[in-house]
C-alpha positions as CSV (number, residue, x, y, z in Angstrom):
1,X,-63.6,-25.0,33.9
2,X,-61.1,-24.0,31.7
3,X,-62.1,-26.4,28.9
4,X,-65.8,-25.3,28.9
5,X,-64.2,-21.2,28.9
6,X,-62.2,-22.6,25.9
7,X,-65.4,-23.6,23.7
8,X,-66.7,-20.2,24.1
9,X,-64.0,-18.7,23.1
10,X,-64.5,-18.1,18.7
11,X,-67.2,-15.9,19.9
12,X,-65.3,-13.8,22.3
13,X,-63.2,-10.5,21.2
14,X,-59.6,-11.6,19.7
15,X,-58.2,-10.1,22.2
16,X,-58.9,-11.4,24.8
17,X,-57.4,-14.7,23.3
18,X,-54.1,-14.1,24.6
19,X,-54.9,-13.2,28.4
20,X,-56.5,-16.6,28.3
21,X,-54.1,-18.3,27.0
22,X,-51.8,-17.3,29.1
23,X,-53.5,-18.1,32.3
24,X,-54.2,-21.5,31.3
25,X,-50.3,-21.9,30.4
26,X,-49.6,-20.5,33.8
27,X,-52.4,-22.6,36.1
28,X,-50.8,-25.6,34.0
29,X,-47.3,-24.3,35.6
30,X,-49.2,-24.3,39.2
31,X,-50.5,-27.6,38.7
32,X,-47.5,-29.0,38.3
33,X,-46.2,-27.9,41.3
34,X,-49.5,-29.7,42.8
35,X,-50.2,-33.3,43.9
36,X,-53.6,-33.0,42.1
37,X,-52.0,-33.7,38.9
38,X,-52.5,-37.3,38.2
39,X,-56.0,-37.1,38.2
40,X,-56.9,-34.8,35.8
41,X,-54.7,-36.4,33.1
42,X,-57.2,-36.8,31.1
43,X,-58.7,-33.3,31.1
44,X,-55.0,-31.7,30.4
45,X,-55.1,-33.9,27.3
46,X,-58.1,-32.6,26.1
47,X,-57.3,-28.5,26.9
48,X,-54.0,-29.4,24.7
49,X,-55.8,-31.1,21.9
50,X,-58.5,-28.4,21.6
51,X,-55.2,-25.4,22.0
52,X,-53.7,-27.1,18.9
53,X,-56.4,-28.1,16.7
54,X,-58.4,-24.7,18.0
55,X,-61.9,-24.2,18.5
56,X,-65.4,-23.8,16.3
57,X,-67.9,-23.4,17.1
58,X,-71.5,-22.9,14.6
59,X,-73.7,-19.8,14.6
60,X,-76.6,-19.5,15.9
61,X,-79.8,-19.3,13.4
62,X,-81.8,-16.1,14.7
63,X,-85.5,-15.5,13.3
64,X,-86.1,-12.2,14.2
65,X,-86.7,-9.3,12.4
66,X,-83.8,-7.5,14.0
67,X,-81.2,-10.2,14.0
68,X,-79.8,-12.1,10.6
69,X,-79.2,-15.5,10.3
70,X,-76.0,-16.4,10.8
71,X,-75.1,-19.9,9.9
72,X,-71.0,-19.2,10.1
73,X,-68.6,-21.3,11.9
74,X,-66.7,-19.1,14.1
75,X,-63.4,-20.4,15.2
76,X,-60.7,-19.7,17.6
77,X,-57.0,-21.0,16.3
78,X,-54.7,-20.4,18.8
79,X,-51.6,-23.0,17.5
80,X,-51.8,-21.3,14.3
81,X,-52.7,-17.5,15.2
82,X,-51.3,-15.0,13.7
83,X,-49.8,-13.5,16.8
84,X,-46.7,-14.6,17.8
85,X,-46.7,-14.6,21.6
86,X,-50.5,-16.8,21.5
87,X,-48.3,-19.1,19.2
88,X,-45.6,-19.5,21.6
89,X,-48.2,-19.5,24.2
90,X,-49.9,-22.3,22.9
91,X,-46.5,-24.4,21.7
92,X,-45.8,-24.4,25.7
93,X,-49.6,-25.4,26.7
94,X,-49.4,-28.3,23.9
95,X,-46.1,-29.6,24.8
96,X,-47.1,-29.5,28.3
97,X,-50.0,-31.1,28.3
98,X,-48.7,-33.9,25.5
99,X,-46.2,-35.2,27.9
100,X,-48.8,-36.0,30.6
């Protein structure tokens, strides 16, 4: 769930970033408290990879008289933000998920 909430995220509000951000770092912190965590090794890997490369996603293309077309890649950095605390944020998700 978290990795599908994570493609969405160039179109959401900046900031709202950081509250999810941090509930991924601490339902990481809950999981490893888990037994469950083996088996989702694979989708750990994947949350970290798309935390530290980030996230685009295209615009949509919009024929209607009301709407432009919008063709821009939205994207949603969140290793290289420019706020500190979804930086460090992210640094704890990445190495977290790295060592799996």
């Amino acid at each position: 769930m978290m990795t599908e909430q994570l493609q969405w995220m160039p179109l959401v509000n900046t900031k709202l970033h950081e509250p999810f951000v941090r509930f991924i770092y601490w339902s990481l912190r809950q999981l490893d408290a888990g037994t469950q965590h083996s088996t989702m090794t694979s989708t750990l890997r994947r949350l970290g990879e798309d935390i530290f490369k980030g996230v685009t996603m295209k615009g949509t293309q919009d024929n209607s008289l009301e709407h432009s077309v919008e063709n821009k890649a939205k994207t949603a950095a969140f290793f290289k933000s420019s706020s500190l605390s979804l930086r460090f944020l992210s640094t704890l998700i990445v190495l977290k998920t790295v060592t799996q």
